[in-house]
mmCIF file of the C-alpha atoms, coordinates in Angstrom:
data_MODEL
# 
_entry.id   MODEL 
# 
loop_
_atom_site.group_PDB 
_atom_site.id 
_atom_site.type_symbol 
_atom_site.label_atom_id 
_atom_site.label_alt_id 
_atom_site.label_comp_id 
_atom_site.label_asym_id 
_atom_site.label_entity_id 
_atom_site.label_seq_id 
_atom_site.pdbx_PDB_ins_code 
_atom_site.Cartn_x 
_atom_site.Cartn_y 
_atom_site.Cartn_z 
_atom_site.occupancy 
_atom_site.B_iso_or_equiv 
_atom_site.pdbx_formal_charge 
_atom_site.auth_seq_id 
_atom_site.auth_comp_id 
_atom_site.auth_asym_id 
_atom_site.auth_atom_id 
_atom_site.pdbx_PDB_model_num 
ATOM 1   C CA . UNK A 1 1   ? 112.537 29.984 106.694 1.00 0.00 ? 1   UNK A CA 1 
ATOM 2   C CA . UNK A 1 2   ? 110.517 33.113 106.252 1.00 0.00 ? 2   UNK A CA 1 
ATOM 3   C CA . UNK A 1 3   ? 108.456 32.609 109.395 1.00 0.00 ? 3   UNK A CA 1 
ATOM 4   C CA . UNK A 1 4   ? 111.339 32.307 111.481 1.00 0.00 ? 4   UNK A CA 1 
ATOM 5   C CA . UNK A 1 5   ? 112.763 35.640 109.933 1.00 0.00 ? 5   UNK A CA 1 
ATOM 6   C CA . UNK A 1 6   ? 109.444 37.277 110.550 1.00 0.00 ? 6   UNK A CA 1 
ATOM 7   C CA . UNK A 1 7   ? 109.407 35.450 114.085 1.00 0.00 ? 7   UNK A CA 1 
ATOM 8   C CA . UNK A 1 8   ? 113.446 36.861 115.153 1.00 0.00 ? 8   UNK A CA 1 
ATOM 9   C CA . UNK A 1 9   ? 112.398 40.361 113.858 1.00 0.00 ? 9   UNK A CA 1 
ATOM 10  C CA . UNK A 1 10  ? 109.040 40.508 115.569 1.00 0.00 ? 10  UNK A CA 1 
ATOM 11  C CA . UNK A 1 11  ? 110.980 39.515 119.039 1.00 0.00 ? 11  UNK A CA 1 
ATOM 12  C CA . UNK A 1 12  ? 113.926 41.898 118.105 1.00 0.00 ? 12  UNK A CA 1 
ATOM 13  C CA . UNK A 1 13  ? 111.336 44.919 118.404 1.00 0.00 ? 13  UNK A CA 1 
ATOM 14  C CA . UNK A 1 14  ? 109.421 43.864 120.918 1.00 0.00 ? 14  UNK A CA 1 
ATOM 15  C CA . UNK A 1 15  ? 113.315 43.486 122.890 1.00 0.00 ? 15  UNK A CA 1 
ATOM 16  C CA . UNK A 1 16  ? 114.499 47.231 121.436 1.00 0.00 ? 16  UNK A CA 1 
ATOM 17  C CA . UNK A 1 17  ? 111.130 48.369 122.952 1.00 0.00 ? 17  UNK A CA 1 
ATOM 18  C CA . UNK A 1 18  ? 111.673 47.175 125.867 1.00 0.00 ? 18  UNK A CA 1 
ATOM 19  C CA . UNK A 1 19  ? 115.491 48.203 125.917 1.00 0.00 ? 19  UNK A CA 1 
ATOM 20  C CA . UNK A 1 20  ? 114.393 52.016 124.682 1.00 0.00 ? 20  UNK A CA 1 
ATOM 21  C CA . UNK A 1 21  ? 112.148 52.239 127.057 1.00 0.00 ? 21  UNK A CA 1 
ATOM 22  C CA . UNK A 1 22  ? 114.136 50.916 130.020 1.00 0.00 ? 22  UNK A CA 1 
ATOM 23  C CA . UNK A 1 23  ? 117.068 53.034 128.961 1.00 0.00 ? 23  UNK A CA 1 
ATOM 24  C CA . UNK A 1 24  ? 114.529 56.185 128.999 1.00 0.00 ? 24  UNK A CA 1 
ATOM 25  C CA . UNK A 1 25  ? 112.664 55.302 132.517 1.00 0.00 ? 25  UNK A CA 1 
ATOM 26  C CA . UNK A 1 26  ? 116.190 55.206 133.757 1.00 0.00 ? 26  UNK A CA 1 
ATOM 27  C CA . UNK A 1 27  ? 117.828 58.098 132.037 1.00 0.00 ? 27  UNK A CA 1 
ATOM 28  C CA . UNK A 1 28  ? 115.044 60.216 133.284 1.00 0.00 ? 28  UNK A CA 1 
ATOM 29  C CA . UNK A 1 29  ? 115.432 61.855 136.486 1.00 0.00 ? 29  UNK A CA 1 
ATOM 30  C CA . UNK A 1 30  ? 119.105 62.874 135.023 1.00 0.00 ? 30  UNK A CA 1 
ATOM 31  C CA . UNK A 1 31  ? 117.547 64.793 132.363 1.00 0.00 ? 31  UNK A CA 1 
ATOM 32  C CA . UNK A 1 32  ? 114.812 66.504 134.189 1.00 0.00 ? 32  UNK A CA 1 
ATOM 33  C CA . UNK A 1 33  ? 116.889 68.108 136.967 1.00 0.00 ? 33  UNK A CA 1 
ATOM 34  C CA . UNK A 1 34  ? 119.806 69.494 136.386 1.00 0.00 ? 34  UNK A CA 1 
ATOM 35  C CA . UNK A 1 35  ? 122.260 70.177 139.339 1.00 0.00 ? 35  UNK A CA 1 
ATOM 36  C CA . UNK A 1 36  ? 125.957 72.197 139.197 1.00 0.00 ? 36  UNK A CA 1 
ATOM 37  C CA . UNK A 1 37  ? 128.113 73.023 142.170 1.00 0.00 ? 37  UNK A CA 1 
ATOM 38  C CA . UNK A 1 38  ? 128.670 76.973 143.105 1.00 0.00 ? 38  UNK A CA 1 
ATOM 39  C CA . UNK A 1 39  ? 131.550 77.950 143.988 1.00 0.00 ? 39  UNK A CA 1 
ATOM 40  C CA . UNK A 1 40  ? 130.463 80.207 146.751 1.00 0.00 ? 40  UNK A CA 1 
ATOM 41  C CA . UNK A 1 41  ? 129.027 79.186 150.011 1.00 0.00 ? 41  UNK A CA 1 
ATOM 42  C CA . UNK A 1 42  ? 125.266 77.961 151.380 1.00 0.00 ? 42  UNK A CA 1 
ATOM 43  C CA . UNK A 1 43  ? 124.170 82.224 152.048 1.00 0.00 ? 43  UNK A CA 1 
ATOM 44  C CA . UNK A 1 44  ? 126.696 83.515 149.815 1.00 0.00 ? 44  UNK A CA 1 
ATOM 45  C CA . UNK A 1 45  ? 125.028 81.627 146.690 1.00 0.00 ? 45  UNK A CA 1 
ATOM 46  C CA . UNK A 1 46  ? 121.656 82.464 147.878 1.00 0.00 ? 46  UNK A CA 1 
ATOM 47  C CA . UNK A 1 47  ? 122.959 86.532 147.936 1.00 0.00 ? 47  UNK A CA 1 
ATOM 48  C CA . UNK A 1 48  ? 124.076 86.103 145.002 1.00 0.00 ? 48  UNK A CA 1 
ATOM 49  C CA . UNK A 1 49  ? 121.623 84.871 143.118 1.00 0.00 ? 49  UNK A CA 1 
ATOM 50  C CA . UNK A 1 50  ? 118.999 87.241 143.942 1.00 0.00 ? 50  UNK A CA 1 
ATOM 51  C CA . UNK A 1 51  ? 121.067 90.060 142.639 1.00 0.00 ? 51  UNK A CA 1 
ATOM 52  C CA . UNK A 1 52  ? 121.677 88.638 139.260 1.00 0.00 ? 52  UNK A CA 1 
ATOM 53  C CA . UNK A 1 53  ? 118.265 88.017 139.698 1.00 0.00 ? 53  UNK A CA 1 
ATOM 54  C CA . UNK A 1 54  ? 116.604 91.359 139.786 1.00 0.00 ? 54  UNK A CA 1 
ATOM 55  C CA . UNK A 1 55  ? 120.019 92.604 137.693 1.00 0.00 ? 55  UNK A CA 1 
ATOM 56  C CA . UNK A 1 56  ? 118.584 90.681 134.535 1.00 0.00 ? 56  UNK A CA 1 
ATOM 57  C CA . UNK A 1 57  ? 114.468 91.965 135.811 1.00 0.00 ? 57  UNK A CA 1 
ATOM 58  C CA . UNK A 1 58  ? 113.754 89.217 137.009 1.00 0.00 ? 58  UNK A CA 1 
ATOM 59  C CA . UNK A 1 59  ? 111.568 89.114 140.780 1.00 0.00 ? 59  UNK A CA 1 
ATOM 60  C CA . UNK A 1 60  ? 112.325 87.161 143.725 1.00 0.00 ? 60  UNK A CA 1 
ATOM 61  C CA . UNK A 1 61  ? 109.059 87.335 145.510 1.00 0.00 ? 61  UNK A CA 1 
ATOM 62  C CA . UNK A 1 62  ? 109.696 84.149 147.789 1.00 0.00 ? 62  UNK A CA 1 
ATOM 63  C CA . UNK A 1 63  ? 111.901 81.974 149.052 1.00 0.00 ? 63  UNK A CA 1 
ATOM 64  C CA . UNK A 1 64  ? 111.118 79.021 150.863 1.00 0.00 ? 64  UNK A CA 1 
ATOM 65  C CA . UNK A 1 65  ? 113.830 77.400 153.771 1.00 0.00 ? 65  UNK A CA 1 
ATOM 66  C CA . UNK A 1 66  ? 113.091 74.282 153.754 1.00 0.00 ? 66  UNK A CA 1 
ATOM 67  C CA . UNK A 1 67  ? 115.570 73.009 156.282 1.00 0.00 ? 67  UNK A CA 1 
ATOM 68  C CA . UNK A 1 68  ? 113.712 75.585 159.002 1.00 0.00 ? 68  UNK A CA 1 
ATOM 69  C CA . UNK A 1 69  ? 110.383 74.407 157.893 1.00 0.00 ? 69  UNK A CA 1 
ATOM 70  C CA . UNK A 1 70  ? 110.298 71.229 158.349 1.00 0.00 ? 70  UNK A CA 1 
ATOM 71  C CA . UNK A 1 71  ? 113.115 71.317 161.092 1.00 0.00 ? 71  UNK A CA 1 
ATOM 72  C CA . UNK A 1 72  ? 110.123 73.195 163.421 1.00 0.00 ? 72  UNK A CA 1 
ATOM 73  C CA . UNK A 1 73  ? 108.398 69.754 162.653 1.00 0.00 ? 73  UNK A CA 1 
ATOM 74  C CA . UNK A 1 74  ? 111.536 68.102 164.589 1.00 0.00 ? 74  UNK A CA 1 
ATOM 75  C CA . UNK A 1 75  ? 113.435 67.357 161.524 1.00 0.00 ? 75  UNK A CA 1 
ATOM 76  C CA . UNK A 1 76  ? 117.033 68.345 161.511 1.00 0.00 ? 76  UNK A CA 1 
ATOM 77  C CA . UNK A 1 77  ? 118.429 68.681 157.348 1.00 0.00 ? 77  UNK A CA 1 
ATOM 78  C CA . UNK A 1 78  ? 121.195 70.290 155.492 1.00 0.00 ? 78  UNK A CA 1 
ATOM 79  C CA . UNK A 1 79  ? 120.395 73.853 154.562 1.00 0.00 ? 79  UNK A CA 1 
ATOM 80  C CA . UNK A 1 80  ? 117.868 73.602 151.584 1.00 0.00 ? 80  UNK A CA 1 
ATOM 81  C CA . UNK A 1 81  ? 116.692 76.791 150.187 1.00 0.00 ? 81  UNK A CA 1 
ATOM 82  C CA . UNK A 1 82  ? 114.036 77.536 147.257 1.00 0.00 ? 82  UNK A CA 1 
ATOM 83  C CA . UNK A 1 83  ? 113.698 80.436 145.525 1.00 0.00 ? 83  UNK A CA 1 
ATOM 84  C CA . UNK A 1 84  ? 111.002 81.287 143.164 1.00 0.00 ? 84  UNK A CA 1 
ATOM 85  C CA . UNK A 1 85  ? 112.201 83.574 140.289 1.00 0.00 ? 85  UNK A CA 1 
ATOM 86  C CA . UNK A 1 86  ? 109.788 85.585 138.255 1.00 0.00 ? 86  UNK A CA 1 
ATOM 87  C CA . UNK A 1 87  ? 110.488 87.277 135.234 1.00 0.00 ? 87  UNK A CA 1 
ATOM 88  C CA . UNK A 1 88  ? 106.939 89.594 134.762 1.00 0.00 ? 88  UNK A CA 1 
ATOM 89  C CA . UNK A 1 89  ? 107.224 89.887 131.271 1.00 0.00 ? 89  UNK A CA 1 
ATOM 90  C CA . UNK A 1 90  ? 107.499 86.147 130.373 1.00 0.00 ? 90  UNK A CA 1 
ATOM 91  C CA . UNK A 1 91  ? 104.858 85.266 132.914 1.00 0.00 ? 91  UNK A CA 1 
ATOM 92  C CA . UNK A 1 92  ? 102.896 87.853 131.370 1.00 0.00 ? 92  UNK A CA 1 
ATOM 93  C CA . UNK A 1 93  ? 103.108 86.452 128.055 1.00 0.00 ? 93  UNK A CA 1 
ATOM 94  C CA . UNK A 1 94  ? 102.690 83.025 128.988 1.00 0.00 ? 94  UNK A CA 1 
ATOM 95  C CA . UNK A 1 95  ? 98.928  83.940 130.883 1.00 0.00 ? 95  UNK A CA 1 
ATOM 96  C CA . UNK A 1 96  ? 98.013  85.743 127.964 1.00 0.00 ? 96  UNK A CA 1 
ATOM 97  C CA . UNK A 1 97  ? 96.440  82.332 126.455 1.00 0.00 ? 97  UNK A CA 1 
ATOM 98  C CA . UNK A 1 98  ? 94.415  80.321 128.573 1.00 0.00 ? 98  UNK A CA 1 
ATOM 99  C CA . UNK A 1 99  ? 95.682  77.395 126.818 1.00 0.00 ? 99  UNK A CA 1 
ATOM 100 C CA . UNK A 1 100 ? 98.904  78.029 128.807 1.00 0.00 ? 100 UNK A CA 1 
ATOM 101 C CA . UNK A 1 101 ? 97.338  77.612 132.137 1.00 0.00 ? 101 UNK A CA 1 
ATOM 102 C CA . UNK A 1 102 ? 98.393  74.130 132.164 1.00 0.00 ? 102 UNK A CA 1 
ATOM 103 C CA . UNK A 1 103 ? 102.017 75.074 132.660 1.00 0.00 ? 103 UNK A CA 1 
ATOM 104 C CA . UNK A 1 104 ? 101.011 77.520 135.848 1.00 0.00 ? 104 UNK A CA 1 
ATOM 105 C CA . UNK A 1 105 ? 102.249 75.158 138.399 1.00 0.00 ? 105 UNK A CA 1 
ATOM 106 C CA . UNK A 1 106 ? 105.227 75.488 137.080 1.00 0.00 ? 106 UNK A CA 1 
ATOM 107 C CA . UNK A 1 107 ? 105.573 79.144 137.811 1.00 0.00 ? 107 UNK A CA 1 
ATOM 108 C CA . UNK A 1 108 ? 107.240 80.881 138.874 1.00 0.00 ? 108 UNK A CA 1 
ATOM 109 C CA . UNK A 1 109 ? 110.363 79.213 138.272 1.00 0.00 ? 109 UNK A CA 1 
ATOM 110 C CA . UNK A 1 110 ? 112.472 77.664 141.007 1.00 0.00 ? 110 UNK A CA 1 
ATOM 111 C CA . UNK A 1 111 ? 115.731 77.490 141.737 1.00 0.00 ? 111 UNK A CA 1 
ATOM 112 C CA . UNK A 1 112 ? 117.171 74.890 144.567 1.00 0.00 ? 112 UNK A CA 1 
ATOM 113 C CA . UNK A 1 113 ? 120.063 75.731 147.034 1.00 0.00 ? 113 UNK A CA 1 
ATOM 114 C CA . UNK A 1 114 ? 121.060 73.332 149.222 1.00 0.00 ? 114 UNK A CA 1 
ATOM 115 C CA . UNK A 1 115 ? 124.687 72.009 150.980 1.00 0.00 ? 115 UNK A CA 1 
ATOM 116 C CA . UNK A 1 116 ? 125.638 68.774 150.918 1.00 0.00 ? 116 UNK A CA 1 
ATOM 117 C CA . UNK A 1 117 ? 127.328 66.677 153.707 1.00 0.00 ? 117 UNK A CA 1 
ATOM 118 C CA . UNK A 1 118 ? 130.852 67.226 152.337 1.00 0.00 ? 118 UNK A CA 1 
ATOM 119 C CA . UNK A 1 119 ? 130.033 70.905 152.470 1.00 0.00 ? 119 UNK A CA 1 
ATOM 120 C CA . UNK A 1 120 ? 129.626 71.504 148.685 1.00 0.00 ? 120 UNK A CA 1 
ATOM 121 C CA . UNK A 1 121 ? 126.833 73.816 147.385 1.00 0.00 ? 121 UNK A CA 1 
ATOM 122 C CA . UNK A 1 122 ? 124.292 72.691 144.460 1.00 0.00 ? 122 UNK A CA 1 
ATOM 123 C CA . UNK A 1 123 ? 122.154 74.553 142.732 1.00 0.00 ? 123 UNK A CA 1 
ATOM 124 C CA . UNK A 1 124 ? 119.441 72.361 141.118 1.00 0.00 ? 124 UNK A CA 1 
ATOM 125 C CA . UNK A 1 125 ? 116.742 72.949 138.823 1.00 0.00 ? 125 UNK A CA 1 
ATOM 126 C CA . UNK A 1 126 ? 113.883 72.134 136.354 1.00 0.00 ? 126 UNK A CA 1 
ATOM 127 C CA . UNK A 1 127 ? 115.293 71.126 132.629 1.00 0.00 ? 127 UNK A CA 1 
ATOM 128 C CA . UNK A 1 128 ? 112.636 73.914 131.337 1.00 0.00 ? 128 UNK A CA 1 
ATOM 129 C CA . UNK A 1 129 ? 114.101 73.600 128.116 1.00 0.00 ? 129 UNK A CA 1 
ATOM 130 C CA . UNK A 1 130 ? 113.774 70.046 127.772 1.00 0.00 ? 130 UNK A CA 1 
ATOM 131 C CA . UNK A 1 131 ? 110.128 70.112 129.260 1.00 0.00 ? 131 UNK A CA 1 
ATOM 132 C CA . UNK A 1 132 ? 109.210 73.321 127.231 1.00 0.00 ? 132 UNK A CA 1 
ATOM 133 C CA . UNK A 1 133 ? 110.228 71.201 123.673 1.00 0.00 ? 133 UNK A CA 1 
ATOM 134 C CA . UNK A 1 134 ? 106.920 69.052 125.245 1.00 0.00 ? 134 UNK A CA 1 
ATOM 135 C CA . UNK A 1 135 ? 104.567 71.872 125.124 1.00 0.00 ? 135 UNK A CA 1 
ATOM 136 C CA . UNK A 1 136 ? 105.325 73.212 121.595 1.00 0.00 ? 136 UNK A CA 1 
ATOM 137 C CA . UNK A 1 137 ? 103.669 76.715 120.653 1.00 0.00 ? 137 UNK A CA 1 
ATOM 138 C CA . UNK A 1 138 ? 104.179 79.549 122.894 1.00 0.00 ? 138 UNK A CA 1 
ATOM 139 C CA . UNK A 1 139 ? 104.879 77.556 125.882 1.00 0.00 ? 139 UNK A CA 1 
ATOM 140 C CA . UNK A 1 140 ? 108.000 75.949 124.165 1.00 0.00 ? 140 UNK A CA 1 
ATOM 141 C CA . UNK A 1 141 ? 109.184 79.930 123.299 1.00 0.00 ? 141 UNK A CA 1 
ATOM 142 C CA . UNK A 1 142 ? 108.382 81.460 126.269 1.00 0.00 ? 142 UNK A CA 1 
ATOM 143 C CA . UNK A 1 143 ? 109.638 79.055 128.443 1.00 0.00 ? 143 UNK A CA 1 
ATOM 144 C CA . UNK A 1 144 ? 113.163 78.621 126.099 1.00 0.00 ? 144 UNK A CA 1 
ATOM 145 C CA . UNK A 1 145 ? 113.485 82.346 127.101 1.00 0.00 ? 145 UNK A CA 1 
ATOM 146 C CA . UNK A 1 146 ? 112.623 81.807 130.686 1.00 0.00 ? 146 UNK A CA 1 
ATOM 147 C CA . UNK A 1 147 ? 115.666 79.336 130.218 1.00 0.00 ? 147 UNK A CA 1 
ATOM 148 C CA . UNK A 1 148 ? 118.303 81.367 128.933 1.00 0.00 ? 148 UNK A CA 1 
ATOM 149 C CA . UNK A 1 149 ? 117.616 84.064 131.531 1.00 0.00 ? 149 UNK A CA 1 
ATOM 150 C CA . UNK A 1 150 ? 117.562 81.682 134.149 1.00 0.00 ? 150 UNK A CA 1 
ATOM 151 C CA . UNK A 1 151 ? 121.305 79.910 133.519 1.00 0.00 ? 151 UNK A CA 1 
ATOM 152 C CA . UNK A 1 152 ? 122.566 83.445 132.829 1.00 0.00 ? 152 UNK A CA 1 
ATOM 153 C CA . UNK A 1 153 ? 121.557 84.746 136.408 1.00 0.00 ? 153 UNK A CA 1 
ATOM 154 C CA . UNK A 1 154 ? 123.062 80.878 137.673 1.00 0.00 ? 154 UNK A CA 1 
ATOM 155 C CA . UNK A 1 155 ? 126.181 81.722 135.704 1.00 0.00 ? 155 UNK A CA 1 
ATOM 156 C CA . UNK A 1 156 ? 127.059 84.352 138.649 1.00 0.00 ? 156 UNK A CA 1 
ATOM 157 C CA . UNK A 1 157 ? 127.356 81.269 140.706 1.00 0.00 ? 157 UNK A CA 1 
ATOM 158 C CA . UNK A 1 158 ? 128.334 78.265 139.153 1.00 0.00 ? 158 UNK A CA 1 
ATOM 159 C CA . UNK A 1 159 ? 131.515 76.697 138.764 1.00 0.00 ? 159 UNK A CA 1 
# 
């Protein structure tokens, strides 16, 4: 009787493992990116976010279009637009330890524009506070303020 006690709860973790973990490899791309509709247009949004953008400090030294890149290649997309935010103190902070460095191809931080088929505009971006809570230290506090900056230049925009 006991060994088929031991012998159920032995399979009923292995199964939960398996479960958890299935539920996680799943639920991950959801949690990583996170994506909200503007309630502006494709350039509008773009505008717009580059002057809440340098209102808060932050930089906008680049942004990429994506849709006229690779459309010189003979692809035709939806207008896709990345812009890479940088806020000079945080950065600053961050490069201060060379422990950090790991987290420099994350920088600076970007911020996805892009139009749907239907005509609806998403912004889309890293969960940098969920993937800062990995890091711990500096990196978790840093990029947690890198965060809250961040949605409250996307507020400007989103729905």
């Amino acid at each position: 009787m006991q060994n088929r006690f031991l012998l159920g709860a032995v399979i009923g973790l292995i199964a939960g493992i398996i479960l958890a973990f299935a539920y996680a490899y799943n639920a991950a791309p959801g949690l990583m990116i996170v994506e909200d509709e503007s309630q502006y247009g494709y350039a509008e949004t773009i505008e717009r976010i580059e002057t809440a953008a340098e209102a808060e400090g932050w930089a906008v030294p680049t942004k990429h279009d994506l849709s006229g890149t690779v459309g010189e290649h003979g692809y035709d997309v939806a207008p896709v637009t990345v812009l890479e935010l940088c806020q000079p103190d945080h950065a600053g902070n961050l490069l201060s330890e060379e422990d950090n460095y790991l987290v420099t191809s994350m920088m600076p931080c970007r911020v996805s524009v892009y139009e749907r088929a239907d005509g609806t505009v998403i912004v889309s971006r890293m969960n940098t506070s969920l993937v800062a809570r990995v890091f711990g230290g500096s990196i978790a506090e840093i990029m947690a303020e890198a965060t809250e900056d961040n949605e409250r230049i996307l507020e400007s925009v989103l729905q």
